[in-house]
N, C-alpha and C positions, 0 to 999 in steps of 0.2 A: 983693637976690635972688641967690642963687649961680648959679654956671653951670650947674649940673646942672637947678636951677630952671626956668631962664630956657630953659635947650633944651628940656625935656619940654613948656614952655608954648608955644614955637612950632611943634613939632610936633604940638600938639595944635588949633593954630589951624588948619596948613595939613590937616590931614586932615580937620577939620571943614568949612571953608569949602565944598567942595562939596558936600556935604549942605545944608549948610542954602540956599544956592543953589535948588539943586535942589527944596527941598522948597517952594521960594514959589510954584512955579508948577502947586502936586499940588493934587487936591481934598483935602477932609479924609481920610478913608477912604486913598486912597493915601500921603497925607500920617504917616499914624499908623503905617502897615506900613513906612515906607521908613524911617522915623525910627526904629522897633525892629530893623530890619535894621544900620542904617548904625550904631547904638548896641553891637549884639554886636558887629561887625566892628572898633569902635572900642576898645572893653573890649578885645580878642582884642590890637590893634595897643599896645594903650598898655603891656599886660604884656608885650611881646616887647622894646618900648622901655623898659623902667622895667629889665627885667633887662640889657640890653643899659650903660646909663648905669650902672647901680648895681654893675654888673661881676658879678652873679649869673648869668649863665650858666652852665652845666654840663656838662664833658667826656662822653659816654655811659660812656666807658674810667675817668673816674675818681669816678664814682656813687658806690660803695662806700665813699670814701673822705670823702665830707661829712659826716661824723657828726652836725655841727651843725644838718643841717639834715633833719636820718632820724629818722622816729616810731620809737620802740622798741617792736622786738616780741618783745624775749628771753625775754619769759615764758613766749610761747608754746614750750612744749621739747618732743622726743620724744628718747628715748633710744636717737637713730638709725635704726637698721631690726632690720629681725625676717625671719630666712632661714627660709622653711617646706621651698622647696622639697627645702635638704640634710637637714632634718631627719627623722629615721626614729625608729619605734616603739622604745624604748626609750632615745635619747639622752637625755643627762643634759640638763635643763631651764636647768643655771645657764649652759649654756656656747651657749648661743642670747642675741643682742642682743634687747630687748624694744621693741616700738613703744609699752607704754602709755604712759598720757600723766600728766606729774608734774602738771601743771598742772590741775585739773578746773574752776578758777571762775574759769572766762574768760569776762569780760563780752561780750556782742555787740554792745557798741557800738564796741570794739575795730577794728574791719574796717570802720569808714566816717568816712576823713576828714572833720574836719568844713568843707567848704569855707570857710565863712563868715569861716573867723576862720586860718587855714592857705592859703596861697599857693608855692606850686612853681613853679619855670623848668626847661625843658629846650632843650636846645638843637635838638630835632628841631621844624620847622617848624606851623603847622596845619594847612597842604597835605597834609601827609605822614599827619598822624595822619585826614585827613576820609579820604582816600585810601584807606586801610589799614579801617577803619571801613567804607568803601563795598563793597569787599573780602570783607568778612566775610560779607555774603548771608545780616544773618540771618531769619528770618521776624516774630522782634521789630523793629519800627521803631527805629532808633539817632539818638537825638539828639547833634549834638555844639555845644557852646560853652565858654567859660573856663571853667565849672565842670565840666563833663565832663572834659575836659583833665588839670585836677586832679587826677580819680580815677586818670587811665591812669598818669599821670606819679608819684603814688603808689606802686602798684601795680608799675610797671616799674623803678621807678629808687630808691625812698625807703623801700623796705624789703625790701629782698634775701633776709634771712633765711626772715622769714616768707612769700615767693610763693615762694621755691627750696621749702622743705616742703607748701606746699600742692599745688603742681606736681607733687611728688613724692608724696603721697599721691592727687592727683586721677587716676593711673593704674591705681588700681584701683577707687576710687567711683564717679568720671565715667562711665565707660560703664554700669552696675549704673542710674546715675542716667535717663541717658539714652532706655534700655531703657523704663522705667517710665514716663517722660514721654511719650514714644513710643506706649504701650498705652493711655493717656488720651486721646491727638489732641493733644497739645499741643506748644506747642516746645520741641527736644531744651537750647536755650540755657539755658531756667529755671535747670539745673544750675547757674548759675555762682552763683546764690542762696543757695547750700549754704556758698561762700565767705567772702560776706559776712555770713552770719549766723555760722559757728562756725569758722571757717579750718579746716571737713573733721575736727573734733575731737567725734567719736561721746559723746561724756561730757562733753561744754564744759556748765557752769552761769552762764547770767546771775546779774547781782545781782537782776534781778524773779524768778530763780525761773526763769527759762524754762531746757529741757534739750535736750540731743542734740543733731544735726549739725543740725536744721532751727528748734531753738529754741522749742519748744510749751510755752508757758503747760498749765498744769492742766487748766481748765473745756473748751480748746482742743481738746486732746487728746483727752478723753472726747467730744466733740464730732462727730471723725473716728476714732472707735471704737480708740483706740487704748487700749491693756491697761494697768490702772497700780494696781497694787495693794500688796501689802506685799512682795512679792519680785519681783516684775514691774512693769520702765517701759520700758513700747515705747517710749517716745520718745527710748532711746537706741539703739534697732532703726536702724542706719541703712537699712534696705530696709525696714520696715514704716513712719518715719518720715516716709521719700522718697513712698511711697502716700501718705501722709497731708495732706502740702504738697500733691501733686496732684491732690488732691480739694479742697483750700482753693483755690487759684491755679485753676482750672477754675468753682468757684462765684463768686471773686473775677471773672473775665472777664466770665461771664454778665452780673455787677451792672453794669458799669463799660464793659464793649465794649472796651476800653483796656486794651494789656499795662501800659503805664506804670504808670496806675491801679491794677491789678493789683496789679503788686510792691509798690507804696507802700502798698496796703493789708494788704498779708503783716507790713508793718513798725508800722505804728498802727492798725491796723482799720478799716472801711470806714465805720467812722461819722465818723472823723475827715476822709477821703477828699472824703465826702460835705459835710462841713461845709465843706472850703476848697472844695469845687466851687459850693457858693454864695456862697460871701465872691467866685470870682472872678464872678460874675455868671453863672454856670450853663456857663461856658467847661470844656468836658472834655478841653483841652490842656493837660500834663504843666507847663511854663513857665507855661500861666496861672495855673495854682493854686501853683504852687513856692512863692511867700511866704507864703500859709496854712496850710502843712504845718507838722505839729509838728516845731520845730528839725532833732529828731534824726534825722526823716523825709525832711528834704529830700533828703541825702545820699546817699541808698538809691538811688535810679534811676541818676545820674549813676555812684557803687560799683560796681551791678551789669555798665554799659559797660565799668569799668577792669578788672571781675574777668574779662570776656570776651576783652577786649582782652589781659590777662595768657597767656589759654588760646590765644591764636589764634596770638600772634606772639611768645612767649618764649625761642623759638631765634635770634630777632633780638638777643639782649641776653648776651652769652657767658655774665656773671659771675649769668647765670639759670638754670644748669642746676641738673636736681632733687638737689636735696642726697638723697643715699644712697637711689636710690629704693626705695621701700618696696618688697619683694620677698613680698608677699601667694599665700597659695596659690593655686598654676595650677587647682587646680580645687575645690569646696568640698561637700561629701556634709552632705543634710542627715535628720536623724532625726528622726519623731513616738515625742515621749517621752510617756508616760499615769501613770508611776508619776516617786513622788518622786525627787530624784539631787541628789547634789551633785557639783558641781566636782573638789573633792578624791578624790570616789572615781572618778570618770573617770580623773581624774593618776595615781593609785595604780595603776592599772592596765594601764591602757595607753601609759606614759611620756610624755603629753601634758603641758605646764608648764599651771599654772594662771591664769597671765599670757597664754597664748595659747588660752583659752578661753572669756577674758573678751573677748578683741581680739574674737573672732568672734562672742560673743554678750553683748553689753554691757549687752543688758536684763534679766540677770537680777543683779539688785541685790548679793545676798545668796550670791551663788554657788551658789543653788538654784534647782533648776528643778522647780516644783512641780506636778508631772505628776498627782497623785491629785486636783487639782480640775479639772485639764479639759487637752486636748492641747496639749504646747508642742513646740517647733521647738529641736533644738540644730543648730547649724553645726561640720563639721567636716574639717579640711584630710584629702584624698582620703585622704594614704598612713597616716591614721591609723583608715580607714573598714572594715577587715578586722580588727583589733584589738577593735576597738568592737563587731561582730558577734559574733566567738568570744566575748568574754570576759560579755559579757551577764548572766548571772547572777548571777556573782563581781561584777560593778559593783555592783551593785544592794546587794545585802545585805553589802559591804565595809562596818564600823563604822556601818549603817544608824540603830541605836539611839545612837549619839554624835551622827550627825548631826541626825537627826528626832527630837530628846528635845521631849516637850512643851514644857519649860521655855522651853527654848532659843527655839522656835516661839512662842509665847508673847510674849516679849521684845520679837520682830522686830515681830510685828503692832504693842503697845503703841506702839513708836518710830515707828511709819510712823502711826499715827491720831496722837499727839502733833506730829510734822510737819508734817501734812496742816495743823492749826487754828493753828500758828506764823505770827504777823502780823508783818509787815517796817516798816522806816520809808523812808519817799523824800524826801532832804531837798532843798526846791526850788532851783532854780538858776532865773540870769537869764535871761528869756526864755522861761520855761515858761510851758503853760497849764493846767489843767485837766483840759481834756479831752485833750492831748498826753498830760500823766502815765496819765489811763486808759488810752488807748493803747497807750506805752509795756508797762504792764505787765499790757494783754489782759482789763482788768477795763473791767464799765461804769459810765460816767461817773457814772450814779442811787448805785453801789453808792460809787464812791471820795466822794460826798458823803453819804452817810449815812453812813458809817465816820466822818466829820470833821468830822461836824457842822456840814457848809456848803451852800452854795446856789448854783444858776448865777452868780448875782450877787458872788459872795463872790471879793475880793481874796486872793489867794495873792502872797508875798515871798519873795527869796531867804534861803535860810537857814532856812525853815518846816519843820516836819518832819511829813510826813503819813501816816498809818499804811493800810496795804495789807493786805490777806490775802493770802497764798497762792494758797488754792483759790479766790479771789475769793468764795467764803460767807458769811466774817463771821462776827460775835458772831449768834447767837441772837436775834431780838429778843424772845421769849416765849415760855415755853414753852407756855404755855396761850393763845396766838394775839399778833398782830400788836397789839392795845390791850395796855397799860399799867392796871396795878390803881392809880387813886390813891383819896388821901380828901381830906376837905374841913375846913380848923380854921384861924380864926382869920381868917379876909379871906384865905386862902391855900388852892391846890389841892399837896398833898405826894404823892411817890411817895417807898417805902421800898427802898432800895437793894438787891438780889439777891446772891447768889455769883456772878461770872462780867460781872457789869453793869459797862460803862463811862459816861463821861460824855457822851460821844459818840452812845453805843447808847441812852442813857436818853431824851437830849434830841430825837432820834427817836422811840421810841417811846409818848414825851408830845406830840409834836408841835410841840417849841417848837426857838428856833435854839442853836446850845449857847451862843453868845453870851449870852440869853435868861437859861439854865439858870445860867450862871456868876456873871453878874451878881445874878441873884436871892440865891445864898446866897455870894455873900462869895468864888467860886474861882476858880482858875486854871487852863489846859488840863491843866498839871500835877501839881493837887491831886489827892491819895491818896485815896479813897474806900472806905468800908466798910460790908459788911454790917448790914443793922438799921437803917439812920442815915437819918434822914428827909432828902429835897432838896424844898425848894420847888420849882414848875415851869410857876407863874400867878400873878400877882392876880386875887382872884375881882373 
């Protein structure tokens, strides 16, 4: 055994032995609390000792400099900041820095370490972070242990880039966020949720499909009445967005009583929620359930402490100032538009760049704001708000017929119905479940097994690749209703294959497993099927 061994093992003797001492003389019941006490406090002690022997400590002063041991977040990029307040009605557009963002498909699992499998040392004590944590006064309960730790020490020290930017763009969100949380009854902290779902990035795309600063799945979305159509996605509204979490995380409280609960349901849905609350035996503590959360979920609570802990005490950490803080208009004028408008004819006229018309109003997809179907909202920094008035009419019918060509119009809707029905694939990884993946990607459990042609019972492997919708709609199963037209020949029930039909949809809508279906005629998940072509789909 080497020495490094042999110290951690005697140290781990002497910290124990009075525990378990102590615990001979407990009834059960006290016995079982003192042993989960004495077990975190032991975890906490042995990662201060393993970094201490193994020589992993960490200067505060020389963070930036462990590259080896820093999640990279360079993807995440802005192209610095965006000065509104020097600019004036007619400055030339190219000679402004622009905040938008290069990056749009930024995954949201990005922003939550995964504790599990990822361990940090810092040199700042647990005294200090329980301390600092007590401090905070928030009206969310704060739990802390090794895994909370994790997130803070994340957060503060292991990736500089991306909290100096979030920091620096949360000077102008945060309070907007706040505000809203505030007119619900709820706590102003939620905000820091905005974080860990899209690091503050109004346009961020998961790879499920989920959009905007708060991350809204589709079905979601429509859900909490948000606007999503062929040239309109609230869900990249960061202030229609933030209503919209608010009314989610408020109905999530009701179900749950529990903020914990809450967030973690914001993250897999409250079916999943619901499911680890009974694997723990009905226990509705955040730790008791922590091992039946889906992987990706655990993360999330313990994330949202670090993401707070970032906001609270960031002037503590020097090399954490906001990088170039975003300099967002001091005040913003907003318009009910009724008639169509594009982007460009705003610019054209009142020397607004069209890069900072997007910054402020990110929902409208297509750089149209289609005011002839119902009233929309433009946002517009003040000192271009006197411009916008006079020129009014010149906006309007500027190259109207270039802009609003049917054709054109046309196009856009085509592309947005073709998107909507585009189905993804989720290839599984170790330690998924099922009902985690519905989670994950806000679809229900019922729907990701009919798509796959599987069953509660049905084993998933890593490396499977399982097809998702989008809009969580799916294939069609009929157009003439939910049964399947089959006939009957030969000691065989046959169904004749559709335009549009998978194998997957079929073996649903016969009723049999696709296992069933493949076996019967000779395929495989990834057999071509075609119109006309008969499948077996019983023995009579």
């Amino acid at each position: 055994m080497s020495l490094k061994n042999r110290l951690t093992a005697i140290l781990l003797i002497s910290l124990m032995a009075p525990a378990i001492a102590q615990a001979q003389f407990l009834k059960p019941k006290e016995n079982k609390k003192l042993l989960k006490q004495q077990i975190e406090l032991l975890t906490r002690q042995v990662d201060s000792l393993k970094g201490i022997i193994e020589g992993g400590a960490i200067e505060l002063s020389d963070t930036t400099d462990y590259q080896d041991n820093t999640v990279s977040y360079e993807e995440f990029s802005l192209i610095d900041s965006l000065i509104f307040q020097d600019a004036t009605p007619g400055s030339n557009p190219d000679s402004l820095l622009s905040i938008w963002y290069n990056e749009r498909n930024i995954p949201m699992e990005r922003y939550i370490i995964e504790s599990d499998s990822v361990e940090f040392f810092s040199n700042i004590p647990d005294s200090v972070y329980i301390e600092k944590i007590k401090k905070m006064n928030s009206f969310i309960p704060i739990p802390y242990n090794h895994i909370v730790r994790n997130q803070i020490i994340a957060y503060t020290e292991k990736m500089p880039t991306f909290s100096k930017k979030v920091l620096a763009l949360s000077e102008y969100y945060l309070p907007i966020f706040e505000e809203i949380f505030d007119y619900y009854g709820l706590p102003k902290e939620l905000k820091a949720m905005a974080i860990i779902e899209s690091g503050l990035n109004p346009v961020a795309v998961s790879r499920a499909r989920a959009k905007g600063m708060w991350q809204f799945m589709y079905r979601t979305a429509l859900q909490y009445n948000l606007n999503i159509n062929s040239y309109v996605d609230e869900r990249l509204d960061p202030i229609q967005a933030t209503h919209a979490a608010a009314k989610y995380l408020r109905d999530a409280y009701t179900i749950f009583g529990d903020w914990a609960l809450a967030i973690s349901s914001y993250n897999c849905g409250s079916g999943n929620v619901n499911k680890a609350i009974r694997r723990a035996g009905g226990s509705k503590e955040f730790w008791d359930i922590y091992p039946y959360l889906p992987r990706e979920t655990r993360g999330y609570v313990p994330a949202f402490v670090g993401a707070l802990y970032l906001l609270s005490y960031h002037n503590e950490y020097p090399y954490l100032t906001p990088e170039a803080p975003v300099k967002m208009p001091a005040h913003v004028d907003t318009f009910a538009i009724r008639k169509n408008l594009h982007f460009e004819q705003i610019a054209h006229n009142i020397g607004i760049s069209v890069e900072n018309l997007r910054l402020l109003n990110p929902q409208y997809v297509h750089d149209i704001i289609p005011g002839n179907e119902k009233e929309y909202i433009l946002r517009l920094p003040y000192n271009y708000t006197a411009p916008f008035i006079d020129k009014q009419d010149s906006i309007y019918t500027y190259k109207d017929s270039v802009y609003f060509n049917p054709i054109v119009y046309n196009k856009i809707k085509q592309a947005q119905a073709e998107s909507q029905s585009t189905k993804i694939y989720h290839k599984v990884r170790s330690g998924e479940t099922l009902g985690g993946i519905a989670g994950k990607y806000r679809v229900s459990l019922k729907n990701l097994l009919r798509w796959n042609g599987l069953t509660q019972r049905s084993i998933i492997r890593p490396g499977q690749r399982l097809v998702i919708y989008r809009n969580g709609a799916g294939p069609s199963v009929s157009s003439s209703g939910s049964k399947a037209t089959t006939t009957k020949s030969g000691g065989y029930e046959y169904y004749t294959i559709r335009k549009g039909d998978t194998l997957s949809g079929i073996s649903y809508k016969c009723g049999v497993s696709l296992n069933t279906l493949l076996k019967l005629n000779g395929l495989t998940k990834n057999s071509k099927i075609y119109p006309g072509k008969k499948l077996k789909v019983r023995k009579l």
